[in-house]
PAZAPA-4460 file (N, C-alpha, C; in steps of 0.05 Angstrom, whole numbers, plus 32768, in hexadecimal, padded with zeros to 4 digits):
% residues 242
    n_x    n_y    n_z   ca_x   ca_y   ca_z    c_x    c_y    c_z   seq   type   mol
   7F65   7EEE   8718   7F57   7EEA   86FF   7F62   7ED1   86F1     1      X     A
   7F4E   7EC5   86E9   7F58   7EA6   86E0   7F69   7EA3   86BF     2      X     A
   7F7C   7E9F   86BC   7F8D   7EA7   86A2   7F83   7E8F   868D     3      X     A
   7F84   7E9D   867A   7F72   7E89   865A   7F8C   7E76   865A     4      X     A
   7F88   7E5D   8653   7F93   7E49   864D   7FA8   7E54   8631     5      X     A
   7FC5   7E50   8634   7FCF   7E55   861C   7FD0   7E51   85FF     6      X     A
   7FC1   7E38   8601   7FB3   7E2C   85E8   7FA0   7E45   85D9     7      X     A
   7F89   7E4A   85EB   7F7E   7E53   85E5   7F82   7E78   85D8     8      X     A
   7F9D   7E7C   85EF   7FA5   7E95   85E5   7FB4   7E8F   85CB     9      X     A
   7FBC   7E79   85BE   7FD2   7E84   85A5   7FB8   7E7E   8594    10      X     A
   7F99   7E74   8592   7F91   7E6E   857E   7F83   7E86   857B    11      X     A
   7F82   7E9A   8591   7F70   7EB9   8593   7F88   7ECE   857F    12      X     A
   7FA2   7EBB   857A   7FBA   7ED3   8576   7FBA   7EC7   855D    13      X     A
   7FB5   7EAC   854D   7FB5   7EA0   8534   7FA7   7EA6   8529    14      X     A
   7F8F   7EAB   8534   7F71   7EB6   8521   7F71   7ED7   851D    15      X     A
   7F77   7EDE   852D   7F78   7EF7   852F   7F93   7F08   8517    16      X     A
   7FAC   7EED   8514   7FC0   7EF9   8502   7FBF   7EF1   84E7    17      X     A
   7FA6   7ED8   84EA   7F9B   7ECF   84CC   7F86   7EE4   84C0    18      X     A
   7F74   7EEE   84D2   7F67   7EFD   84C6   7F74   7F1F   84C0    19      X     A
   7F88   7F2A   84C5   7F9A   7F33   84C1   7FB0   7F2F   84A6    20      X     A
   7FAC   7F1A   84AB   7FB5   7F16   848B   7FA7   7F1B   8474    21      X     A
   7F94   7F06   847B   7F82   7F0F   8467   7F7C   7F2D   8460    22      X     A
   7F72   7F34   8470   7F72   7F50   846A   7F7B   7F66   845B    23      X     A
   7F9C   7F5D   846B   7FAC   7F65   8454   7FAB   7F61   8437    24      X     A
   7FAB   7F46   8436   7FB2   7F35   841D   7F97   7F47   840B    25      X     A
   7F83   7F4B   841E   7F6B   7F58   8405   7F68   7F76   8403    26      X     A
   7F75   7F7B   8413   7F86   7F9D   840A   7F91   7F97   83F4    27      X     A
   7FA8   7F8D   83FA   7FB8   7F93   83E0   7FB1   7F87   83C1    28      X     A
   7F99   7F6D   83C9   7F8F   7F66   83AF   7F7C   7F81   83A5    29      X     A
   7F6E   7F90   83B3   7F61   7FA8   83B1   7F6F   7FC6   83A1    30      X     A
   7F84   7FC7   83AD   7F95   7FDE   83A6   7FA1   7FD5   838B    31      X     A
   7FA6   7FB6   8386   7FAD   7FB8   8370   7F9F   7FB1   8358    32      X     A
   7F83   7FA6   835F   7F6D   7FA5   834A   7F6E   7FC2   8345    33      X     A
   7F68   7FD6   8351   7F64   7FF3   835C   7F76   8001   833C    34      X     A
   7F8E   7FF1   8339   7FAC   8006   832C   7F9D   7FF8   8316    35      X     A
   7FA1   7FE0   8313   7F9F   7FD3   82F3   7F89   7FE4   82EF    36      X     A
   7F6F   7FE7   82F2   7F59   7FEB   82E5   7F63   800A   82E2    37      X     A
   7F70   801C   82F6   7F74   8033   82EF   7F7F   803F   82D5    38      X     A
   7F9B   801E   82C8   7FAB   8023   82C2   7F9F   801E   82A5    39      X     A
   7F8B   800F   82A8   7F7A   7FFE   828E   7F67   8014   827E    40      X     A
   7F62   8027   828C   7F53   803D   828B   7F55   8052   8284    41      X     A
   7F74   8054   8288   7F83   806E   8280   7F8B   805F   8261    42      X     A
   7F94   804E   8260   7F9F   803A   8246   7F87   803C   8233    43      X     A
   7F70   8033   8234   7F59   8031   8226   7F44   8045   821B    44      X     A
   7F55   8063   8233   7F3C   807B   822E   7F48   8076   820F    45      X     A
   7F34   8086   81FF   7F28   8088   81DA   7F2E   807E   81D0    46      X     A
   7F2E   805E   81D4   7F34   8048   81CF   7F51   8042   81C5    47      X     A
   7F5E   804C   81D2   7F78   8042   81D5   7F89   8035   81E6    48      X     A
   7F96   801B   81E5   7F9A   8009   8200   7FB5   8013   81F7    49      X     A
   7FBE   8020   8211   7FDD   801A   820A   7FEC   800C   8217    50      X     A
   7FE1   7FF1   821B   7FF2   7FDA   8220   7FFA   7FCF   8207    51      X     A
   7FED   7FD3   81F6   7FEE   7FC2   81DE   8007   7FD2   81CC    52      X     A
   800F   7FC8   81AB   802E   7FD2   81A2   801E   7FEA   819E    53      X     A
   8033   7FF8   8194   8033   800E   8188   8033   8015   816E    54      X     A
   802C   8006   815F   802E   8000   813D   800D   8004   813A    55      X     A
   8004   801C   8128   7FE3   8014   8124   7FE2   801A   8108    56      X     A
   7FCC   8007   80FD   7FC9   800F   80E4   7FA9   8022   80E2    57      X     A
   7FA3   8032   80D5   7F8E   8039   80CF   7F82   803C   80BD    58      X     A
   7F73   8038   80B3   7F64   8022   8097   7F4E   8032   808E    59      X     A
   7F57   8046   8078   7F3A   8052   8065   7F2F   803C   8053    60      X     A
   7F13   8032   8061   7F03   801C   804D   7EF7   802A   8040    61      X     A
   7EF4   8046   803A   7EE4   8053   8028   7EFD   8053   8012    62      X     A
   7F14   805A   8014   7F27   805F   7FFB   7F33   8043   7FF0    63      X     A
   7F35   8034   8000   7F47   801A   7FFD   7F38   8003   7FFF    64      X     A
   7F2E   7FED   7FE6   7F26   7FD9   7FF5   7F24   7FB8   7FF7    65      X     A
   7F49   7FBD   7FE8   7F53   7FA5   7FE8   7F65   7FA6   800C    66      X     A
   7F61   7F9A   801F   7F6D   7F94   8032   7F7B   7F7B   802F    67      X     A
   7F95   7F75   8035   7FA5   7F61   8043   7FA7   7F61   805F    68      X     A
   7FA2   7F60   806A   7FA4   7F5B   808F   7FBB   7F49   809A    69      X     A
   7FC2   7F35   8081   7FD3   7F20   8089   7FF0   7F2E   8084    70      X     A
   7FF6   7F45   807C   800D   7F54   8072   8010   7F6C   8091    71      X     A
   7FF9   7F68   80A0   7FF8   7F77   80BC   800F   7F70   80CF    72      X     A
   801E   7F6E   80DB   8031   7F64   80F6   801B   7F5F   8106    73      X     A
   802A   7F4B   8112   8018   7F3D   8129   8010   7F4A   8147    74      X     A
   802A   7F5E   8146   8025   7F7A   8164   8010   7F8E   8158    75      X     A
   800F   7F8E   8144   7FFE   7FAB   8136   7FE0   7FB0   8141    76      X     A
   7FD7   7FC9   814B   7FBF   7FC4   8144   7FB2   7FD6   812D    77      X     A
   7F9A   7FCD   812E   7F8F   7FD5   8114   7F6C   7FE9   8118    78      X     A
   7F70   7FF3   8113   7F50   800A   8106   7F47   800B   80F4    79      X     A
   7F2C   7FFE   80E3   7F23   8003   80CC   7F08   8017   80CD    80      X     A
   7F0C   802E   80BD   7EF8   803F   80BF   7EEC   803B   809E    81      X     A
   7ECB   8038   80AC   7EBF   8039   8096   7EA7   8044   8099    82      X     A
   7E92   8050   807E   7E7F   8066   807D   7E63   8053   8083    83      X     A
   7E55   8067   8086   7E38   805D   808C   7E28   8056   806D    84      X     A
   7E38   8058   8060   7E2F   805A   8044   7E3B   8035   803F    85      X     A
   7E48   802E   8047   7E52   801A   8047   7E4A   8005   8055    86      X     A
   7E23   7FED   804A   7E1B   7FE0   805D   7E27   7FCA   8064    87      X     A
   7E40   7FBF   804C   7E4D   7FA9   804D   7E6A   7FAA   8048    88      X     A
   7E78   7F94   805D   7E8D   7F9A   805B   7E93   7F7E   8055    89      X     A
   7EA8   7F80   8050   7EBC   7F72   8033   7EC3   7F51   8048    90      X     A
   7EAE   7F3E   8039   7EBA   7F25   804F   7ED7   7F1E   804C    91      X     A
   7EE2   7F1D   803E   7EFF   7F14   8045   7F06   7F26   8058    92      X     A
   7F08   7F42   8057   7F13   7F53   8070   7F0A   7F49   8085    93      X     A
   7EF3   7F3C   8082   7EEA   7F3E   809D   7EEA   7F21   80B2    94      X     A
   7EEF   7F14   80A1   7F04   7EF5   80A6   7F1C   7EF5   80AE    95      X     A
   7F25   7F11   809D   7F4C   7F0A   80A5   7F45   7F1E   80BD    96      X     A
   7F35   7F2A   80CC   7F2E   7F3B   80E3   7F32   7F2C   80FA    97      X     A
   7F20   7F17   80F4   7F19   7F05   810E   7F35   7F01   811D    98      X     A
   7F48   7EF8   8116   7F61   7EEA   8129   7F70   7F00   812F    99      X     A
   7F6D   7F19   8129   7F73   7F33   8135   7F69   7F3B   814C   100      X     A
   7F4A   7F2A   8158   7F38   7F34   816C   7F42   7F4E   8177   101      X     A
   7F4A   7F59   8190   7F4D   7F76   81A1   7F5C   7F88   8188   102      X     A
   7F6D   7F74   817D   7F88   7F92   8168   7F72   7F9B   8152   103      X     A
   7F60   7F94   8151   7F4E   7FA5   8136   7F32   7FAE   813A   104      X     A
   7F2E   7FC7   813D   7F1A   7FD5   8145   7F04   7FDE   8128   105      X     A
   7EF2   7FD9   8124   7EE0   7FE4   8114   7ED9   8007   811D   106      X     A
   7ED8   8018   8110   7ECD   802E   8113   7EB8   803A   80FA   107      X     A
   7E9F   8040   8102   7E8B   8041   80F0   7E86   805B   80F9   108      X     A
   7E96   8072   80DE   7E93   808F   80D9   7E73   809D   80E3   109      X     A
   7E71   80AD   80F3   7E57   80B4   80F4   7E4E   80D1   80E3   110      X     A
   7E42   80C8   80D1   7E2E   80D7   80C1   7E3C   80DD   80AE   111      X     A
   7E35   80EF   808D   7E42   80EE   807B   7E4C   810B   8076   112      X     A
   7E5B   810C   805F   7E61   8128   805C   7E83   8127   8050   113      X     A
   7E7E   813B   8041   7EA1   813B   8036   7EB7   8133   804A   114      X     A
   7ECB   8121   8048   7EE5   8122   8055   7ED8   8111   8070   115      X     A
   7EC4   810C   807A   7EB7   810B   8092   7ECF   80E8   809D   116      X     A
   7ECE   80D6   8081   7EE3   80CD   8096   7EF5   80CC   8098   117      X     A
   7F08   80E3   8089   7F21   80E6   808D   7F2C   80F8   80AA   118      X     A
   7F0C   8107   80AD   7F0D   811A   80CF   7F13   8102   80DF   119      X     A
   7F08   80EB   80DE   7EFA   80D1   80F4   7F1C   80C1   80FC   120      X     A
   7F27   80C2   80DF   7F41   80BB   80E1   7F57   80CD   80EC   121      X     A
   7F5B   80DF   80DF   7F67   80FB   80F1   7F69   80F7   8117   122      X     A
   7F4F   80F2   811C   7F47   80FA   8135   7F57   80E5   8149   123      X     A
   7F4B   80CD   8132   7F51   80B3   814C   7F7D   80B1   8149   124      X     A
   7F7E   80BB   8132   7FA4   80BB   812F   7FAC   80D5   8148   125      X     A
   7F9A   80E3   814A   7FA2   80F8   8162   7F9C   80F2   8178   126      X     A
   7F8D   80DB   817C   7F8E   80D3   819C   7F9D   80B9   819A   127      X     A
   7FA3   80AF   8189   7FB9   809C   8184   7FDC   80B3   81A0   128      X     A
   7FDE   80BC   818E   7FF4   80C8   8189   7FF9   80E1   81A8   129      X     A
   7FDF   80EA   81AD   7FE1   80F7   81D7   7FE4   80DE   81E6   130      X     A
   7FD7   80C7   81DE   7FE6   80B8   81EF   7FF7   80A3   81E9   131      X     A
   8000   80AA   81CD   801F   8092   81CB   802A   809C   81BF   132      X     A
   803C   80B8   81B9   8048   80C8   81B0   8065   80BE   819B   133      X     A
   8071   809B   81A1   8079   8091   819F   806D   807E   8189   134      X     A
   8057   807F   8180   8044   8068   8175   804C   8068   8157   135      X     A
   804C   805A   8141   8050   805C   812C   8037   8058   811E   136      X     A
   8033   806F   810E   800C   8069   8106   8011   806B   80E3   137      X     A
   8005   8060   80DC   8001   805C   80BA   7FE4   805C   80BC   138      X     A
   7FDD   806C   80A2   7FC2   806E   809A   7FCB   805B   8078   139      X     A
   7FB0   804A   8077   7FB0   8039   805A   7F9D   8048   8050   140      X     A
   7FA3   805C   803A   7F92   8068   8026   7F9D   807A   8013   141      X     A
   7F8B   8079   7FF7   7F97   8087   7FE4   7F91   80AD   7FE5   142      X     A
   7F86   80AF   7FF4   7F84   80C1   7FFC   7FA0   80D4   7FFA   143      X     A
   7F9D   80EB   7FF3   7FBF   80F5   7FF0   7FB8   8110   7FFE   144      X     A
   7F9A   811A   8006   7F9A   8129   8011   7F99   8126   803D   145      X     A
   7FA6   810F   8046   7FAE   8109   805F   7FD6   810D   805A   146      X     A
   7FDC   8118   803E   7FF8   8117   803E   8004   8134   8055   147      X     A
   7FFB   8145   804F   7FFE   8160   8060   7FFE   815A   807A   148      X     A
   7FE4   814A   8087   7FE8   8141   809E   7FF9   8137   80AC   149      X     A
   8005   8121   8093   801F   810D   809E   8039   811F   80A4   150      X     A
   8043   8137   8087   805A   813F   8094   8052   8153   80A9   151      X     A
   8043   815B   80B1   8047   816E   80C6   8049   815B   80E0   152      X     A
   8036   8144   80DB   8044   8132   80FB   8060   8127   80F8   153      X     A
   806A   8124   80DB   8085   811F   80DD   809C   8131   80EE   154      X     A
   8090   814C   80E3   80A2   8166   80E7   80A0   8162   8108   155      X     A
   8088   815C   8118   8086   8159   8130   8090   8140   8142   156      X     A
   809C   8132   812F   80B8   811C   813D   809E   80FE   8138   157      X     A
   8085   8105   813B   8079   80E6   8131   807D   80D1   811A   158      X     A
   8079   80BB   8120   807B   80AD   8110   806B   809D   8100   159      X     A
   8055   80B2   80E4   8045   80B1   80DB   8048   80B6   80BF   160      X     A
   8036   80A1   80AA   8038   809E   8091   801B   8098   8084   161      X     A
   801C   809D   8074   8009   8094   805E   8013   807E   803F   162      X     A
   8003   806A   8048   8008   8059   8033   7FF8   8050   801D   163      X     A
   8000   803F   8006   7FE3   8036   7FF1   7FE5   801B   7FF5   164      X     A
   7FF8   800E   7FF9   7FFC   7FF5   7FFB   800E   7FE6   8011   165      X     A
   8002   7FCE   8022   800B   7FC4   8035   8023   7FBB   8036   166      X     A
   8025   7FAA   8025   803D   7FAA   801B   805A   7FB3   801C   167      X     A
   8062   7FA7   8037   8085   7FB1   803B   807E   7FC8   804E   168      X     A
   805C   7FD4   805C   8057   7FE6   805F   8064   7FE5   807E   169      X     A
   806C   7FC9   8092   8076   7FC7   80A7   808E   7FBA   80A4   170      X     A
   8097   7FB8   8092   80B7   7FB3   808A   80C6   7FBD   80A2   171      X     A
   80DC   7FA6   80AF   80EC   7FAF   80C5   80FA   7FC5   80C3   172      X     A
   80FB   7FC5   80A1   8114   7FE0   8097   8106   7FFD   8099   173      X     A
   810C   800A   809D   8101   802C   80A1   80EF   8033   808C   174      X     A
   80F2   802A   806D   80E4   802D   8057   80DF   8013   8049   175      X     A
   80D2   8014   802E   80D0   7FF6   8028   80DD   7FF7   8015   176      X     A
   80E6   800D   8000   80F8   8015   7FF0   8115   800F   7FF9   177      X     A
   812A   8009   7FE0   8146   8001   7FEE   814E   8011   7FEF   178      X     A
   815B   801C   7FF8   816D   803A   8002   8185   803D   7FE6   179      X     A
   8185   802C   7FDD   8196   8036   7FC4   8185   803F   7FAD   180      X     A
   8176   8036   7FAD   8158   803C   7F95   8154   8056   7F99   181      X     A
   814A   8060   7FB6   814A   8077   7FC0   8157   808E   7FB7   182      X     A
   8173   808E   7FBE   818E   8099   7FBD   818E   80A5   7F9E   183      X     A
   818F   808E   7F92   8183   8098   7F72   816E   80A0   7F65   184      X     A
   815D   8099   7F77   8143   80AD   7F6E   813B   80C5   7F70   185      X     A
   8150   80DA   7F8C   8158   80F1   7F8C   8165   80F0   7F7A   186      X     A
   8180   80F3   7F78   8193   80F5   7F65   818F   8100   7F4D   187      X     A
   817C   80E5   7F41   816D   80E8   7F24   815F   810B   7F26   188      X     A
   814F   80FE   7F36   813F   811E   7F3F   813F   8135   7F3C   189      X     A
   8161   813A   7F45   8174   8154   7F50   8178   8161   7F2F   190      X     A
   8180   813B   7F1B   8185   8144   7F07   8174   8153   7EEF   191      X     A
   8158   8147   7EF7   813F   814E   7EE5   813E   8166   7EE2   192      X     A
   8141   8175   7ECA   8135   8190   7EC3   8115   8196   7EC0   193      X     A
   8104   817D   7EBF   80ED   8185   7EB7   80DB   8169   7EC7   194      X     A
   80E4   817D   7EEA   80D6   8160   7EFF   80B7   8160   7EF8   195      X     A
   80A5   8151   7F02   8090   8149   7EFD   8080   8161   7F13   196      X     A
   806B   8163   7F07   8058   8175   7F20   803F   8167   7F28   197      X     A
   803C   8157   7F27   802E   8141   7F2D   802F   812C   7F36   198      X     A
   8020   8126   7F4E   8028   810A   7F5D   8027   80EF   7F44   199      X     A
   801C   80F5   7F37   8010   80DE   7F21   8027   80E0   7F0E   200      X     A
   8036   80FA   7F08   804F   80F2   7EF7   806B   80EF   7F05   201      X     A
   8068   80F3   7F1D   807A   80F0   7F2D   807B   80CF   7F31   202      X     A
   806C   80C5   7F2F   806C   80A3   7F36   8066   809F   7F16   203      X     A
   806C   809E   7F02   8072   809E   7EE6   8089   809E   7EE3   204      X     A
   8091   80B7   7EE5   80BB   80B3   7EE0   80C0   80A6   7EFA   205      X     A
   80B2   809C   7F15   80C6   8089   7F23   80CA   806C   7F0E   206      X     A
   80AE   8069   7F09   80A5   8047   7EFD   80BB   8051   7EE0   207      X     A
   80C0   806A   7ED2   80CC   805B   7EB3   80ED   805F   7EC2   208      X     A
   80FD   8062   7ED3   8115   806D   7EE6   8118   804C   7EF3   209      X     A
   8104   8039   7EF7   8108   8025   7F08   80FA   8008   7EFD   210      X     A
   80F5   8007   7EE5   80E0   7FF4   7EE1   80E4   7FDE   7EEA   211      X     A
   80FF   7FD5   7EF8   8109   7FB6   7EFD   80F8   7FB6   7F13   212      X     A
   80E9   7FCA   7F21   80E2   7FCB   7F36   80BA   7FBC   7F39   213      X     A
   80B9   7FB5   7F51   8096   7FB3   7F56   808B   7FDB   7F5A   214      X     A
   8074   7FCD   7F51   8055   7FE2   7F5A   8062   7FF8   7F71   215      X     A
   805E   7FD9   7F89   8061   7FE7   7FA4   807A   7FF0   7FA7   216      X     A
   8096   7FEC   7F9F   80B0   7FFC   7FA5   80A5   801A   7F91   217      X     A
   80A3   8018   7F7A   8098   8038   7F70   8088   8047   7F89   218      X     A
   8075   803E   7F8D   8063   804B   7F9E   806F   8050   7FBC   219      X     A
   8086   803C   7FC4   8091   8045   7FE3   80A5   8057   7FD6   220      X     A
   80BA   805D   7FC2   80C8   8071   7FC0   80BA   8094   7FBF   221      X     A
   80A5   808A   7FAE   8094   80A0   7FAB   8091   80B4   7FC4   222      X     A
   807C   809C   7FD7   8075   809D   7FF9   808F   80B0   8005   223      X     A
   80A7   809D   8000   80C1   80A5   800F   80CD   80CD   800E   224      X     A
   80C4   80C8   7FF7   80C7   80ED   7FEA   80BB   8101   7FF7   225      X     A
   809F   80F5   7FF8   8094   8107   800F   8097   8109   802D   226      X     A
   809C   80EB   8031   80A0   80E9   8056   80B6   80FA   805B   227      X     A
   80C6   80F6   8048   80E7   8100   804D   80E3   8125   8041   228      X     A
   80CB   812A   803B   80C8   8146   8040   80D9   8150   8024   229      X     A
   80EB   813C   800D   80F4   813A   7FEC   80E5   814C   7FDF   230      X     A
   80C6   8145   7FDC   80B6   8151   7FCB   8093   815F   7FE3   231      X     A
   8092   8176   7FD7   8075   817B   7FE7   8064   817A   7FD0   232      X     A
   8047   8170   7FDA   8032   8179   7FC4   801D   8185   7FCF   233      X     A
   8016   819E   7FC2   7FFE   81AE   7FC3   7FE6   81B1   7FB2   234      X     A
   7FD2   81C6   7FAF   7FBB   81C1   7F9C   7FC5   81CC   7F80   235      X     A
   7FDD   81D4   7F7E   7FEF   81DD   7F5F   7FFB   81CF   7F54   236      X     A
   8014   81C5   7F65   802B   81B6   7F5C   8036   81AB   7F73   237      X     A
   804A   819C   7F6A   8059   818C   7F83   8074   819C   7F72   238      X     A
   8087   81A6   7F90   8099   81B1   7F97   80B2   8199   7FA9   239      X     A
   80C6   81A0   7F9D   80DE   8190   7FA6   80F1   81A0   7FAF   240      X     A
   80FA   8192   7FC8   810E   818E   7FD8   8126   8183   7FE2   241      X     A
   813A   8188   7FC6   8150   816B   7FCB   816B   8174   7FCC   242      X     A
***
């Protein structure tokens, strides 16, 4: 039997180990398009990417509707929920939106009804939180009835707050209040015979106890009382703990 020219055998063994390569090479481009999108998927189910930080803000446009966006961190992302009752939304918000593109999600409450978007908010902080258990979530609203909500996710090791003002609201420091202000604002407290039973006089004797102070430090000590589980408030009275 007449034997193939050797030439011809290494270019039967070159083609044959190029297209072998290739092959490979598009397996593994396959398997790993295959993971990312898997991975993109699992990240994105109920609209949560968890590639992205872990810092979210969540934004009642029905209670609140002075926004700063520029007071946001630049890792943050952001959720503004607003009602169907609401055909227009606020152009400056929606200017300082734009350079946020992916970190800020519009969510448009479906249908009306008491509390309906404080459920909408609730919901999306609980799928926040199954899948980034680690996540730090702030809700912006004056709302004081999402306060119950917050300490019981506290009590549950999360790291969740309710705020009125942006302001110092991502402060590197743990609070935006100085920790000596604080210190003394129990103190005072401990000493009061006739504490306030009301959130509204409770931030009264902070403001006449501190007047050197801004708006927003009254209102983060206030905040601080409750995160720190200091003071509870119910549909009677607010009760302390110090």
């Amino acid at each position: 039997m007449p034997r193939k020219p050797v030439d011809s055998c290494l270019t039967a063994s070159t083609a044959w180990y190029a297209g072998s390569a290739r092959q490979t090479a598009l397996s593994a481009l396959i398997a790993r398009t295959t993971t990312e999108r898997q991975k993109t998927n699992a990240g994105t189910k109920w609209g949560v990417d968890t590639a992205m930080a872990d810092r979210v803000l969540l934004i009642d446009l029905e209670n609140v509707q002075k926004v700063d966006l520029s007071l946001v961190p630049s890792e943050a992302r952001v959720l503004v929920f607003y009602g169907v009752t609401q055909k227009k939304l606020p152009e400056e918000l929606v200017v300082q939106a734009q350079p946020l593109g992916a970190r800020l999600k519009w969510i448009k409450i479906a249908g009306q009804g008491p509390n309906a978007l404080d459920f909408h908010i609730a919901f999306y902080l609980g799928q926040e939180l199954a899948h980034r258990p680690t996540s730090e979530c702030t809700i912006f609203s004056r709302d004081t009835g999402f306060d119950p909500l917050m300490r019981h996710l506290q009590a549950l090791g999360h790291a969740c707050s309710r705020i009125q003002s942006l302001k110092g609201a991502f402060s590197d420091q743990p609070r935006a209040a100085d920790a000596d202000h604080f210190m003394r604002l129990v103190m005072l407290l401990k000493k009061e015979k006739a504490r306030p039973t009301r959130r509204k006089g409770l931030a009264g004797k902070v403001k006449s106890w501190f007047p050197q102070l801004t708006e927003d430090v009254h209102l983060a000590l206030v905040q601080r009382l409750f995160d720190e589980s200091h003071v509870c408030e119910s549909e009677k009275a607010l009760t302390y703990a110090l």
